[in-house]
Structures are given as C-alpha cells and as structure tokens.
C-alpha positions in Angstrom: -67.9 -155.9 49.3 -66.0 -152.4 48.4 -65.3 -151.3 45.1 -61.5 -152.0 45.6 -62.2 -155.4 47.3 -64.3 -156.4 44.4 -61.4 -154.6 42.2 -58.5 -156.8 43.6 -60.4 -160.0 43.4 -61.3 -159.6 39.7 -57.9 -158.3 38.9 -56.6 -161.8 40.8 -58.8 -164.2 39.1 -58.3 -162.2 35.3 -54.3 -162.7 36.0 -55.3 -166.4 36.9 -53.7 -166.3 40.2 -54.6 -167.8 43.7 -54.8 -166.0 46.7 -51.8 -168.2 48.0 -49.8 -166.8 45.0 -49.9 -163.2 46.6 -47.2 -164.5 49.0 -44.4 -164.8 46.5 -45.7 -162.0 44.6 -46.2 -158.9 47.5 -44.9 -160.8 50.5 -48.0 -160.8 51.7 -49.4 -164.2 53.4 -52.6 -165.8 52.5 -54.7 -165.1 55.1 -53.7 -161.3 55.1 -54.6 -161.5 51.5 -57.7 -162.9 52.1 -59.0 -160.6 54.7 -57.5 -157.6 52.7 -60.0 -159.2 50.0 -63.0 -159.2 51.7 -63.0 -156.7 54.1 -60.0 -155.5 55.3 -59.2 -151.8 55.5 -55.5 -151.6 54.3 -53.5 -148.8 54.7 -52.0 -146.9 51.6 -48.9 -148.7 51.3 -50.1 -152.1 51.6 -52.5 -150.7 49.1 -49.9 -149.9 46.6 -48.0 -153.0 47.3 -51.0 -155.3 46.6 -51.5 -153.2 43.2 -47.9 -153.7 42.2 -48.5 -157.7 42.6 -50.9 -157.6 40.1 -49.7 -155.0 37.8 -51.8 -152.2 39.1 -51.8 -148.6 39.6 -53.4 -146.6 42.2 -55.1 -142.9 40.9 -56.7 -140.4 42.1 -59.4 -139.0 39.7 -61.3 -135.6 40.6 -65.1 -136.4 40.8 -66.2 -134.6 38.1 -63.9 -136.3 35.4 -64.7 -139.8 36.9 -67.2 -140.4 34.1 -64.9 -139.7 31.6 -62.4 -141.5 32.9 -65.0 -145.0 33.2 -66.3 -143.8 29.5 -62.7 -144.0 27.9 -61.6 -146.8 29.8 -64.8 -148.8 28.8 -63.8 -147.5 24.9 -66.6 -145.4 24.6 -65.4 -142.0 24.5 -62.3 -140.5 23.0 -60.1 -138.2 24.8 -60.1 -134.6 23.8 -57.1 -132.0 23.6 -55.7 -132.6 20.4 -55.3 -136.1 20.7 -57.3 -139.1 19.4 -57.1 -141.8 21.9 -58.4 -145.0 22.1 -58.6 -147.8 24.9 -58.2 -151.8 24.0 -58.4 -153.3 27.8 -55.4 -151.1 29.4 -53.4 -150.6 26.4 -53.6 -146.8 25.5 -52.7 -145.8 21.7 -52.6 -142.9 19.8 -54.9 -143.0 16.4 -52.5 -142.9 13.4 -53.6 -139.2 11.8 -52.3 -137.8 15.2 -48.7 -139.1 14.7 -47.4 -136.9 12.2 -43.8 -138.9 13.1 -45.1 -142.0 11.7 -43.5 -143.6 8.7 -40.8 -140.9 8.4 -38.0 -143.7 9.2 -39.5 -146.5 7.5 -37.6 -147.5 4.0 -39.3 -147.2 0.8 -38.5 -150.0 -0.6 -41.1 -152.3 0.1 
C-alpha cells in the first residue's frame, strides 16, 4: 500500500467514517472509494476531492525541507524565521512572546 493509500485510510478511520460515507461526502461511490484506497491511481482532481471529504489538503513539499516539515508536524522542531511555532495534531499556533498584539484590547479590569 502507497503512502497516500495508507494516508486516506488512516485519515478515514481517525474521522470515524466508513468507506460507504465517502458517497455523500465527495460523490464518490463505495467501490471507487475502495479501490482508490487500496490501489487505485487517481488522477489529481479526484485527489483533491477525496482530501476535501475528509478535511485534507494536498502540498507539495521540496525534498530537502521534507524532514522539517515531518519534524514540526510530529512537534518536535520549531519553525525558524522569527517565529515560534508550535504543532498540537493540525492546529498551528503562534507561542505568546511572538505576539506583541496580544492583550492590547483586553480590559484591565479583571
């Protein structure tokens, strides 16, 4: 199985979905699905579709930042350039002594 196959089927079962929900969410029916799954060889739009049904998006990373990329997503490396990142599952935040803008509107009068 491909890294994508194994990618969609994870992503499936973490959103506790069936294979037969895939028709009402991309249209898609459940044999499709299924082969698309295992071993199919979609093309790019079905691609896209499928990741839009479960709340995915496609990227293209460069080779040599791939690492990085599977480092910060895994939570163990910040991201550099002035910012202090850090990654709970998919959520993406900045770390609060890079948000010079936070507070300024809050009231003082707690």
């Amino acid at each position: 199985m491909s890294k994508i196959h194994k990618q969609l089927k994870e992503r499936r079962k973490a959103l506790g979905l069936k294979q037969e929900d895939m028709i009402l969410r991309v249209g898609m029916p459940r044999q499709q699905y299924q082969r698309l799954e295992s071993k199919g060889n979609p093309r790019l739009d079905t691609l896209e579709l499928v990741a839009k049904g479960l709340k995915m998006e496609l990227m293209l990373i460069p080779q040599d930042k791939l690492r990085d990329v599977e480092d910060f997503l895994a939570g163990k490396k910040e991201m550099g350039g002035g910012f202090k990142l850090t990654a709970t599952g998919t959520d993406i935040q900045r770390s609060p002594e890079d948000d010079p803008w936070s507070g300024l509107l809050e009231d003082g009068d707690d």
